[in-house]
Backbone bond lengths (Angstrom), bond angles and torsions (degrees), N, CA, C in turn:
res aa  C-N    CA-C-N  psi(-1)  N-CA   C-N-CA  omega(-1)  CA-C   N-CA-C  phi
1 X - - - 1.459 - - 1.526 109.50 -
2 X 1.445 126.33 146.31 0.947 129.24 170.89 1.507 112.52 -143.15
3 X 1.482 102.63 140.20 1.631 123.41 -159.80 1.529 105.31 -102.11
4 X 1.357 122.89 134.01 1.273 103.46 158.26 1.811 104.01 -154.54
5 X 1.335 83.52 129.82 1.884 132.25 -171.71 1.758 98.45 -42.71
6 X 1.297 124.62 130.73 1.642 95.39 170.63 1.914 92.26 -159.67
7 X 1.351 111.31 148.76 1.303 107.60 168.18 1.884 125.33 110.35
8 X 1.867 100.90 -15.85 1.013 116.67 156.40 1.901 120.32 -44.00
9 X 1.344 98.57 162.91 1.745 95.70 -173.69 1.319 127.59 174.40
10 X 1.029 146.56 -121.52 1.877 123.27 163.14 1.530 90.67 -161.33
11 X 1.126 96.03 118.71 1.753 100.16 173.92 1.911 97.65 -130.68
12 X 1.624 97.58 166.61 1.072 109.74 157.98 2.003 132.53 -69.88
13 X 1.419 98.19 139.11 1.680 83.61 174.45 1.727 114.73 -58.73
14 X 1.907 83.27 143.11 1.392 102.22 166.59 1.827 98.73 95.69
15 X 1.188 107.33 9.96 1.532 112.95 157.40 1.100 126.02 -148.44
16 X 1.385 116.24 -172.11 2.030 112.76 -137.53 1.280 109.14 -128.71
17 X 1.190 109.11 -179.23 1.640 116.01 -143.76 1.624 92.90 -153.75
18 X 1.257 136.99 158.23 1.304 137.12 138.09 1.400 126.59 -123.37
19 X 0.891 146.75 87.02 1.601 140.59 174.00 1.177 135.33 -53.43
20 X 0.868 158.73 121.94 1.258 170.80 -151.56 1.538 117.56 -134.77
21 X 1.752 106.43 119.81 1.399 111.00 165.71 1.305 113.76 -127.11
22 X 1.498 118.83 120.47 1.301 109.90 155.43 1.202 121.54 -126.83
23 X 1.262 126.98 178.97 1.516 132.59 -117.88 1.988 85.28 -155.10
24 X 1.392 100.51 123.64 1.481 118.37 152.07 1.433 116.87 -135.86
25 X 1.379 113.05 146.25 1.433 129.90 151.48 1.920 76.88 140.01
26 X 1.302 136.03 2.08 1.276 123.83 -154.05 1.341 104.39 -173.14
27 X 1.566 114.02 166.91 1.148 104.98 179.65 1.823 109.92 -131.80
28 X 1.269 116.06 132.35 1.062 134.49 -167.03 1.749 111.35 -80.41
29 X 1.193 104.75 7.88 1.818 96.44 173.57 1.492 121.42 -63.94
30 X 1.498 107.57 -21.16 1.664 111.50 -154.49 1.050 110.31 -96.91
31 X 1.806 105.14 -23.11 1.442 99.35 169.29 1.477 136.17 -138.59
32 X 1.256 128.29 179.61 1.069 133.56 175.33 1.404 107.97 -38.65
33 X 1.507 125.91 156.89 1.287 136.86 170.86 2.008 103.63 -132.84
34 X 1.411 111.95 147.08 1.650 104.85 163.35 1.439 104.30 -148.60
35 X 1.197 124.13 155.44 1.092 152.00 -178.58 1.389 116.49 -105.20
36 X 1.239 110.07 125.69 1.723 113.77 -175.62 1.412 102.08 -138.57
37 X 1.285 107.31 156.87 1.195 122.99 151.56 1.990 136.36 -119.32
38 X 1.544 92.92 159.20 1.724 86.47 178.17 1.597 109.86 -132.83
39 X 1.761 113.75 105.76 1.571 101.46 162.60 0.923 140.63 -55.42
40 X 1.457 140.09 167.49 1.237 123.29 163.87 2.049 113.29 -72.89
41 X 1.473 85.62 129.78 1.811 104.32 -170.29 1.024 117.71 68.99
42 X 1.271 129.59 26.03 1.664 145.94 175.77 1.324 119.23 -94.92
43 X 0.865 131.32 -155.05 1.725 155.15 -175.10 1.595 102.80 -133.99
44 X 1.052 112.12 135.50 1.757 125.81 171.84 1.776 86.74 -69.10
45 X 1.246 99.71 145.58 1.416 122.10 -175.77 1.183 135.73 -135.05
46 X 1.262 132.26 132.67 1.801 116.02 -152.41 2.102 88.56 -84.08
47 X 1.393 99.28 133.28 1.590 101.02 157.34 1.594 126.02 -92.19
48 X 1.375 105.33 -55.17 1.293 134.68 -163.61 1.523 133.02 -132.05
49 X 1.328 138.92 165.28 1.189 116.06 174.64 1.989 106.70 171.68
50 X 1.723 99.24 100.96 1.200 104.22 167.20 1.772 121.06 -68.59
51 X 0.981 109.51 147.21 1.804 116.28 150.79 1.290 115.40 -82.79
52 X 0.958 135.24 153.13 1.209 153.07 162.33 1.534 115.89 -43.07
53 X 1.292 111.96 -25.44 1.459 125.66 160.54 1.305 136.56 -97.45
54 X 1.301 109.02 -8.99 1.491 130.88 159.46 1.055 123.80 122.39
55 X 1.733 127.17 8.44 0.695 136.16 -132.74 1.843 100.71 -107.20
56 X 1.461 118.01 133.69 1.792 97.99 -169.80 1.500 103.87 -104.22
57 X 1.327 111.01 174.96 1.636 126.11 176.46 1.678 95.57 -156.35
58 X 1.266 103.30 130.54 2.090 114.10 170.85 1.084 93.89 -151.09
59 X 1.263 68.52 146.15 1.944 100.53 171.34 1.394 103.38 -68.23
60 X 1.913 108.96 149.20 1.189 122.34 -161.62 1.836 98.76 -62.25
61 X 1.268 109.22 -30.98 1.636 110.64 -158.13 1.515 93.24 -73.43
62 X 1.339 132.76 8.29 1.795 113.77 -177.37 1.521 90.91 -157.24
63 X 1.511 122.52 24.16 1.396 121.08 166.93 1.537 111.90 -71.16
64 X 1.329 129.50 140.50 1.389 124.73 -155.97 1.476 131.70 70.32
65 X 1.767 129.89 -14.69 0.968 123.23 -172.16 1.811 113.05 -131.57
66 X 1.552 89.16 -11.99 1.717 95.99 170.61 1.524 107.73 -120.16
67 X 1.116 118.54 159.43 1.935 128.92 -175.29 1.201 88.26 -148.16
68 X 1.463 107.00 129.91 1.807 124.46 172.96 1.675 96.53 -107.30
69 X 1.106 102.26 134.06 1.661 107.34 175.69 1.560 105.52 -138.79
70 X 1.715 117.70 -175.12 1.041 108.54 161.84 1.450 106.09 -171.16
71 X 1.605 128.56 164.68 1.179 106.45 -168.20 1.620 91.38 -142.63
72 X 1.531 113.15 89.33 1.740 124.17 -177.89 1.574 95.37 -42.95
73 X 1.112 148.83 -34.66 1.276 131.63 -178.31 1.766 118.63 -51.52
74 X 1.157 99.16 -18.41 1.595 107.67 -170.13 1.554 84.83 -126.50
75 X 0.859 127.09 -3.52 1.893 118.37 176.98 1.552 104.53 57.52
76 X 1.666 126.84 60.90 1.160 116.44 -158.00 1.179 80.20 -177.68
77 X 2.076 96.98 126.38 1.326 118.30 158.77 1.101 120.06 -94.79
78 X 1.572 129.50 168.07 1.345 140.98 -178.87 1.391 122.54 -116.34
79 X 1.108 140.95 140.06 1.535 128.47 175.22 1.809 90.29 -131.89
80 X 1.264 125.53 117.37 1.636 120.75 176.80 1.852 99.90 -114.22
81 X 1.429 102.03 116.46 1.051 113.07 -171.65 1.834 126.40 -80.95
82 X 0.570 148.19 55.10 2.038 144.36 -161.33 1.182 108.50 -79.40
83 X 1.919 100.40 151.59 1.571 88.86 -176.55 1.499 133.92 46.07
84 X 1.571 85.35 48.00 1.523 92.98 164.52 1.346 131.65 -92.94
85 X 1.169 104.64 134.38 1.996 121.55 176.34 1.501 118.64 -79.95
86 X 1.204 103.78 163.35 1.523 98.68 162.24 0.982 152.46 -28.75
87 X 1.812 80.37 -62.50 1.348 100.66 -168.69 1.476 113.35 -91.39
88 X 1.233 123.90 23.18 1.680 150.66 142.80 1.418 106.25 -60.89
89 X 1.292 118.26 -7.07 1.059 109.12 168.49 1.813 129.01 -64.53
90 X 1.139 123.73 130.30 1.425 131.22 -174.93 1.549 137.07 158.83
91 X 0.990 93.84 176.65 2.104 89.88 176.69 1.493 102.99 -85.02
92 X 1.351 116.36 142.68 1.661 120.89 -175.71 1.839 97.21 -123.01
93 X 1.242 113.75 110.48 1.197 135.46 143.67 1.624 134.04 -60.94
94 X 1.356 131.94 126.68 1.420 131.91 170.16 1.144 78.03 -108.30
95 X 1.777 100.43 155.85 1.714 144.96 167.68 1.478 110.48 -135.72
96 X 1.324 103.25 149.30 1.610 120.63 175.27 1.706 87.76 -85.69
97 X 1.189 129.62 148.57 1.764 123.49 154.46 1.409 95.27 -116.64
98 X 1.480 114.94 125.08 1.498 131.03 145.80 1.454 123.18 -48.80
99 X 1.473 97.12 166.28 1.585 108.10 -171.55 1.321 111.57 -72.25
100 X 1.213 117.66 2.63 1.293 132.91 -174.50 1.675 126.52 -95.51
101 X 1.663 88.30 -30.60 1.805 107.15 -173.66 1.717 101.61 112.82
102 X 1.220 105.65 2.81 2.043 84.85 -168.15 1.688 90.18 -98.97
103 X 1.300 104.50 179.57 1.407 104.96 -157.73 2.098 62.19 -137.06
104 X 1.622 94.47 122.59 1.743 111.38 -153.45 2.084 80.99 -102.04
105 X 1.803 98.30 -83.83 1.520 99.61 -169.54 1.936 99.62 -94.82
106 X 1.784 86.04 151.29 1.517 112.91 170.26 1.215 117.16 -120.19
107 X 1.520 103.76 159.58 1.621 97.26 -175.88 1.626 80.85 -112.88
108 X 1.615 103.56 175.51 1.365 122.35 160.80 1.203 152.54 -25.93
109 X 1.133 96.51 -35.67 1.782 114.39 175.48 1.600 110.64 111.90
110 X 1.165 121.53 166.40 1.687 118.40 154.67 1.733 102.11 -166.84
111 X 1.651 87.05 129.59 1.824 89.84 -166.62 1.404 103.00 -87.49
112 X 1.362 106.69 146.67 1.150 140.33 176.51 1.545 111.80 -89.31
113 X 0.945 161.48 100.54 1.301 163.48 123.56 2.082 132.17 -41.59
114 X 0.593 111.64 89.72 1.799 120.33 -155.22 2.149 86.57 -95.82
115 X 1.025 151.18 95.28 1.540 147.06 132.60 1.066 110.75 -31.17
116 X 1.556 129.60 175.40 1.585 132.87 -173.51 1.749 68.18 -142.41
C-alpha cells in the first residue's frame, strides 16, 4: 500500500486545513487509519485515528478542533483541522494500523505551518 499526504499549507491561527490521504496499491476499508504528527525536534505524535468502522480516537491536544473521517469509496482518509494554533505546527503523516496495533505503511508527510 502506498499513502500519499496532500493538502497541508500555512495559514494563520484560528483557521483550517484539511488533509487528505489516499492510499493505492490496496484498499483501506479493512483497516484502521492514524494520523500523526512531527515538530521540529520533537517526537512523532499520535493525533488521530479512525477504525475501520468509523469509529474516532484524538489526542487530548486537538480534541474538539480536528475530525478524522474517511470515505473507502475514494480509499481516502480525512483529517479537517479548525482552530488552528501554532503550535499545530508540523509535518502530518497517515498510517495503515494492523491487526496487531502497529501502524505497518506511511505516507510522506505534508507540513502544516500554523502563524500567530
Amino acid at each position: 500500500v502506498q499513502l500519499q499526504a496532500s493538502g497541508g499549507g500555512q495559514v494563520q491561527a484560528g483557521g483550517s486545513l484539511r488533509l487528505s490521504c489516499a492510499a493505492s496499491g490496496g484498499t483501506l476499508s479493512r483497516y484502521d487509519m492514524g494520523w500523526f504528527r512531527q515538530a521540529p525536534g520533537k517526537e512523532r505524535e499520535f493525533v488521530a485515528r479512525i477504525t475501520w468502522s468509523g469509529i474516532t480516537y484524538y489526542a487530548d491536544s486537538v480534541k474538539g478542533r480536528f475530525t478524522v473521517s474517511r470515505d473507502n469509496a475514494r480509499n481516502t482518509v480525512y483529517l479537517q483541522m479548525n482552530s488552528l494554533k501554532p503550535e499545530d505546527t508540523a509535518v502530518y503523516y497517515c498510517a495503515v494500523r494492523d491487526d496487531v496495533g502497529q501502524y505497518d505503511y506511511w505516507g510522506q508527510g505534508t507540513q502544516v505551518t500554523v502563524s500567530s
